[in-house]
C-alpha positions in Angstrom: -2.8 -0.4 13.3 -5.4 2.0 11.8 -4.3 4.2 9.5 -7.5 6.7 11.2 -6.3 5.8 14.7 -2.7 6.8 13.7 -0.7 10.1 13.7 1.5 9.8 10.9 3.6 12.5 11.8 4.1 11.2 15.7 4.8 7.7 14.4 7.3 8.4 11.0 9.2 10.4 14.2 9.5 7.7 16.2 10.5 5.2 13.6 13.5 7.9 12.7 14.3 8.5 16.3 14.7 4.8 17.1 17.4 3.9 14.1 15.3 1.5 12.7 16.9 1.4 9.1 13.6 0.8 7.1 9.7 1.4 7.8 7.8 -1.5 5.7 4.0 0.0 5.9 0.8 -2.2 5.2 -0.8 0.1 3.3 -4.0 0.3 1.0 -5.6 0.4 -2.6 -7.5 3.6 -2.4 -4.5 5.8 -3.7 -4.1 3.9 -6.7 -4.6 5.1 -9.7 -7.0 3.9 -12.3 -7.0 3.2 -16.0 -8.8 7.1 -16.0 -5.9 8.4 -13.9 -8.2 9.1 -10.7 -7.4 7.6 -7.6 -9.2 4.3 -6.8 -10.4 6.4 -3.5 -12.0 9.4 -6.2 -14.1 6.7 -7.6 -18.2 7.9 -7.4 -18.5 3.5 -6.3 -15.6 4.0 -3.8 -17.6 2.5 -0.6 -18.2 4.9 2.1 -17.8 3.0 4.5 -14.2 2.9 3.8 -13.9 6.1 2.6 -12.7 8.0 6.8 -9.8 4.8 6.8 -8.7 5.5 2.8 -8.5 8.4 3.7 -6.1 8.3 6.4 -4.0 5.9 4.9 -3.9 8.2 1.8 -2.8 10.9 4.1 -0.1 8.7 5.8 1.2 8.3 2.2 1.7 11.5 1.6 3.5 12.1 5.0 5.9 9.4 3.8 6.7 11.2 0.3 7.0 14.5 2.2 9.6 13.2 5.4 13.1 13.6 5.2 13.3 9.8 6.7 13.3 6.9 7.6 13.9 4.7 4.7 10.4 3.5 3.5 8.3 1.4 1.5 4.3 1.3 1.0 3.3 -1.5 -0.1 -0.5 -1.5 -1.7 -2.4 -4.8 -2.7 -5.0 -4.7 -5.2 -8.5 -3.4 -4.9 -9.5 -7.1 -3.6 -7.4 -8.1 -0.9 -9.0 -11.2 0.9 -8.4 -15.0 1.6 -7.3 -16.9 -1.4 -5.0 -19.8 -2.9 -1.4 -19.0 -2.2 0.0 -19.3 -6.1 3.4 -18.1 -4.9 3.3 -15.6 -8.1 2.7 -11.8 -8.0 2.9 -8.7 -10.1 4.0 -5.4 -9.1 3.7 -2.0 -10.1 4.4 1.3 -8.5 1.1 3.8 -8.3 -1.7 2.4 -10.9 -4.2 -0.1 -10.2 -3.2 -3.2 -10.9 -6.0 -5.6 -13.1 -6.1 -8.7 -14.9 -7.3 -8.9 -19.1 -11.1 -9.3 -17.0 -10.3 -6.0 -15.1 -10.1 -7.7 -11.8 -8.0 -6.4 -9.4 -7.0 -9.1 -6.6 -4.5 -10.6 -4.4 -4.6 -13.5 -1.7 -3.8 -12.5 2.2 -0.8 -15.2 1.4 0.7 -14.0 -2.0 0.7 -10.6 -0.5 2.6 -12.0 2.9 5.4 -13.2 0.4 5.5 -10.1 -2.0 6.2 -7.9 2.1 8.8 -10.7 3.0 10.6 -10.5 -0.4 10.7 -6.7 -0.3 12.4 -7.3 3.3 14.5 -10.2 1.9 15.6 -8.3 -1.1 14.6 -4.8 -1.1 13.5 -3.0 -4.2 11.8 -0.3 -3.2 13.0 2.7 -1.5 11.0 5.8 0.1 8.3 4.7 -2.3 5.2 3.0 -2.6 4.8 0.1 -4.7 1.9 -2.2 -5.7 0.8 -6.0 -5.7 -2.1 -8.2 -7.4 -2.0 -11.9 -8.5 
């Protein structure tokens, strides 16, 4: 799914109307803050040609926070998000940009897989949005 293909609205509906009892969303970087307290997406070296996607997925964010259901969680990887060593290790935080000492923000495909099935195993976070980097 594409967050820009997506009505949030039509979709957050459905999920309530079917009784699902939690929404898990794949969701994105650009919302997150940064060490100046500006969204990741605010950023003059955000790339424009992510910037009509960010967006949406920024907006389906904020449809989440402002629905009266379902249960949900966001889950945002860090500002590199791409094939990697599965370590098996994360951090997490809620709405900052997670870096390293070097200020590099990353996260395998695989160590994010097990950070969504360990919120599903053992959830943590309700009706919110947290965040992932190795």
């Amino acid at each position: 799914m594409r967050f820009a293909d997506t009505d949030a609205q039509a979709l957050i509906a459905a999920v309530k109307a079917s009784g699902v009892p939690r929404f898990l969303v794949v969701g994105g970087a650009a919302s997150l803050k940064t060490g100046d307290g500006k969204r990741l997406f605010d950023s003059p070296h955000f790339p424009d040609a992510y910037r009509a996607e960010a967006g949406a997925g920024i907006a389906f964010l904020d449809a989440l926070k402002a629905s009266d259901g379902p249960d949900w969680t966001f889950l945002s990887p860090a500002m590199m998000f791409d094939a990697g060593p599965r370590t098996g290790t994360y951090r997490t935080g809620k709405d900052d940009l997670l870096t390293d000492k070097d200020g590099n923000s990353f996260i395998s495909f695989a160590d994010y897989a097990i950070a969504m099935a360990d919120e599903i195993e053992t959830p943590k976070h309700h009706r919110e949005r947290f965040a992932v980097a190795s």
